[in-house]
C-alpha positions as CSV (number, residue, x, y, z in Angstrom):
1,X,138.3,51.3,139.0
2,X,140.7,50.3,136.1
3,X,142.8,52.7,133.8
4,X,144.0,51.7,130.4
5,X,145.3,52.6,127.4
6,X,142.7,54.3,124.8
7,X,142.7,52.3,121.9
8,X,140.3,52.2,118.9
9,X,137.3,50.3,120.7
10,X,137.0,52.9,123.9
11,X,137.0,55.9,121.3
12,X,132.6,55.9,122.3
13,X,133.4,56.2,125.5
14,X,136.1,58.5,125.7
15,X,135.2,61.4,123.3
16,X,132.2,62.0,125.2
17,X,134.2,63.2,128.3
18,X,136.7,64.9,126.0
19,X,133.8,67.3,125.2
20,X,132.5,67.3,128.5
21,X,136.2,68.8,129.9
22,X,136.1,71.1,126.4
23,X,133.0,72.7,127.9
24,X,134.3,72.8,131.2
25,X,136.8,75.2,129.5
26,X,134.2,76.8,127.6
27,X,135.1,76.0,124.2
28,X,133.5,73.5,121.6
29,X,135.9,71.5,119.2
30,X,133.8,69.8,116.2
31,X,133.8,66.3,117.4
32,X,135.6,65.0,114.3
33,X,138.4,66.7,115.2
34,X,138.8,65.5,119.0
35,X,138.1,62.4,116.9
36,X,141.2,62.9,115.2
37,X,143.4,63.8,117.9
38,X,142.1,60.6,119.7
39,X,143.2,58.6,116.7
40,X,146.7,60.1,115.7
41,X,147.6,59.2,119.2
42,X,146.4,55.8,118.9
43,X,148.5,55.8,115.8
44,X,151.7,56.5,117.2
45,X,151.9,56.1,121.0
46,X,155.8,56.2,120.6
47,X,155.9,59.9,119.2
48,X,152.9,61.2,119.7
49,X,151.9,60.5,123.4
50,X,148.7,58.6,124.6
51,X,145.2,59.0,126.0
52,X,144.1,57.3,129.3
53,X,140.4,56.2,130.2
54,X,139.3,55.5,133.4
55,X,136.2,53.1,134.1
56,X,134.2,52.5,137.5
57,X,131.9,50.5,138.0
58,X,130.0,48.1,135.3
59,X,132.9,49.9,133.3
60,X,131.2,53.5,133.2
61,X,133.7,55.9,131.9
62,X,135.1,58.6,134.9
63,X,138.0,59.9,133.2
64,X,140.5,60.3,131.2
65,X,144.1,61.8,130.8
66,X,146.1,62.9,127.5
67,X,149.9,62.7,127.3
68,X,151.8,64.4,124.5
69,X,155.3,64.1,124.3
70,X,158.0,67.0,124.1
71,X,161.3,67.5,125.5
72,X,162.9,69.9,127.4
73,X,165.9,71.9,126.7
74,X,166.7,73.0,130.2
75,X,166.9,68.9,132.0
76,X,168.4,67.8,127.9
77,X,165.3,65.1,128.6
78,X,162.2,63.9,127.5
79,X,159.0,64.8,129.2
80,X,155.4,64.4,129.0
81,X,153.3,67.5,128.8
82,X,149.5,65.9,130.7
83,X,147.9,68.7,128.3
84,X,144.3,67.0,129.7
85,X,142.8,65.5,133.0
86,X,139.0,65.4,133.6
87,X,136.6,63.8,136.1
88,X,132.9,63.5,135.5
89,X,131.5,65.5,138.5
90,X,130.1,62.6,140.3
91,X,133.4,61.0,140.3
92,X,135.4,63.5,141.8
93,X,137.0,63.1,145.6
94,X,137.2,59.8,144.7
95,X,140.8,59.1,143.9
96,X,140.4,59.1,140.0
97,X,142.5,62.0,139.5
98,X,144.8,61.1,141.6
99,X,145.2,57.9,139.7
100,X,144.7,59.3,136.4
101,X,147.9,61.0,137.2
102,X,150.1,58.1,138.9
103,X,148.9,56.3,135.7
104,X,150.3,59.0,133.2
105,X,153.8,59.1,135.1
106,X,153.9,55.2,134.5
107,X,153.5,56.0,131.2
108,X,156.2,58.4,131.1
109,X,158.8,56.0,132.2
110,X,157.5,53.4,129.9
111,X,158.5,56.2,127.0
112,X,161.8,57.1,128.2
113,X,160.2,60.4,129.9
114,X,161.8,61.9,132.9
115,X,159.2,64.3,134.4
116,X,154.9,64.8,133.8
117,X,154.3,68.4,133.8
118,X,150.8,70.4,133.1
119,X,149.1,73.5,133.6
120,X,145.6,74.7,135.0
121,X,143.3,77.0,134.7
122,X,144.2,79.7,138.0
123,X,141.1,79.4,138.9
124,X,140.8,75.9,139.2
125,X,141.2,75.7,142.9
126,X,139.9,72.1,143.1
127,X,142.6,70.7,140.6
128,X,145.1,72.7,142.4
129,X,144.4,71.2,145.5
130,X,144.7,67.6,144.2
131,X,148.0,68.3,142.1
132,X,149.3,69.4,145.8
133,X,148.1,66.0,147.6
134,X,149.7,63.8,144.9
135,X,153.1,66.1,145.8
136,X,153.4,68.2,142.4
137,X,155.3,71.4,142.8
138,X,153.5,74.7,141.2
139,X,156.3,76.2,138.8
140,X,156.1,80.1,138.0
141,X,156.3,80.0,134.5
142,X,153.7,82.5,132.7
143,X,152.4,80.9,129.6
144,X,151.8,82.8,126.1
145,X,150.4,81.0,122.7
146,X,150.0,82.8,119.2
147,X,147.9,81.4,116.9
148,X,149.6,80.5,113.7
């Protein structure tokens, strides 16, 4: 397995599991628009944040992570905020999640970040139980989001 960067040229490859983990979610962004997400990240890696693509064999597509950046008030740092991480079902219990995620903390030191932190579903037992094995600690913050 290899993980790498998302640039321009995997963009085939990638946005078809980005809609696969939209579904998974039960929502259905237009394709142009996960489009454009993929591409203003490609744009600016620096401020921004950055997708990851993971490949198996003969280079099949398994997965893929999305970093944005933010900061955080509370540590006065930089962190990245993994607002995506998806497996194709066949895939899973195979380690690709576990190194989607060691993958997207090397790319928060390479950005000056000082901590990864995400959210799930609370449902999502499975992702839960690999967040624990790769030594994540659940916080007990309660999330709100207004449209605007």
């Amino acid at each position: 397995m290899t993980i790498a960067t998302v640039t321009v040229e995997d963009l085939a490859d990638l946005l078809p599991l980005v809609s696969d983990y939209c579904g998974f979610y039960g929502v259905r962004p237009r394709r142009e628009a996960l489009e454009a997400l993929s591409r203003a990240l490609i744009a600016d890696p620096e401020q921004a944040g950055a997708q990851l693509i993971a490949r198996g064999g003969r280079r099949s597509p398994v997965g893929f992570a999305t970093v944005f950046w933010s900061w955080s008030t509370l540590s006065a740092h930089r962190v990245g905020i993994m607002n995506d991480l998806f497996v194709v079902p066949e895939a899973r219990g195979a380690g690709v999640g576990a190194a989607l995620i060691d993958a997207s903390r090397g790319l928060c030191r390479e950005h000056g970040a000082r901590a990864l932190e995400w959210q799930t579903a609370p449902d999502n037992d499975r992702a839960q139980a690999l967040y624990e094995r790769v030594g994540a600690r659940r916080e007990e913050w309660i999330d709100y989001s207004l449209d605007v």
